[in-house]
N, C-alpha and C positions, 0 to 999 in steps of 0.2 A: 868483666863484661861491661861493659859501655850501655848509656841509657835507651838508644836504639833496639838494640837487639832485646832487651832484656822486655820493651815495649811492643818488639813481635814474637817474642816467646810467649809473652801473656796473652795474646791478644789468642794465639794460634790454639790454646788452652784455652781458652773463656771460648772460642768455637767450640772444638770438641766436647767441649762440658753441655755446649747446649743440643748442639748433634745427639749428644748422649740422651740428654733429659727428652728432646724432643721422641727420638726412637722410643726409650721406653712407654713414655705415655700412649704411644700406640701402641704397644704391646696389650698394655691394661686396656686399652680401649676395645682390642681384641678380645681380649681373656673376658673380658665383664659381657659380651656380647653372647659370646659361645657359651659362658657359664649358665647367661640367661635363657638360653633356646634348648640347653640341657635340662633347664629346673621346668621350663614348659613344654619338653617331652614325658615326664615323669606322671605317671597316672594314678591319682589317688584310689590308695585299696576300698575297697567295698564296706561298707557301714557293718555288716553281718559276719566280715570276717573278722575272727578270733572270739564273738560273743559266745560260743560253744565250747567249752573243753569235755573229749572224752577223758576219764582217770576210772582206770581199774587197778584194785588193789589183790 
C-alpha cells in the first residue's frame, strides 16, 4: 500500500471511531435520563411499614 491510501484508510477509521464515541455517549445520555425519571417515580414506603411483626408460635 502506498502512503496515500494508507492516509485515507486512517482517516476513514479515526471517522468511524468518533461516529462511534459520539453515538454512544447519547446513548448514556439517554440511559442516565430515563434511569433518573425511573428513581423519581419510585415512592418511598411508609415510616410504620414493617415497625409491626405478627409471630405466633
Amino acid at each position: 500500500m502506498d502512503i496515500a491510501a494508507l492516509s485515507v484508510a486512517y482517516s476513514l477509521s479515526q471517522v468511524q471511531t468518533d461516529a462511534s464515541i459520539q453515538v454512544l455517549k447519547k446513548v448514556m445520555d439517554t440511559t442516565e435520563t430515563s434511569s433518573t425519571e425511573m428513581l423519581d417515580m419510585l415512592v418511598p414506603p411508609s415510616d410504620t411499614l414493617g415497625s409491626n411483626v405478627d409471630v405466633s408460635v
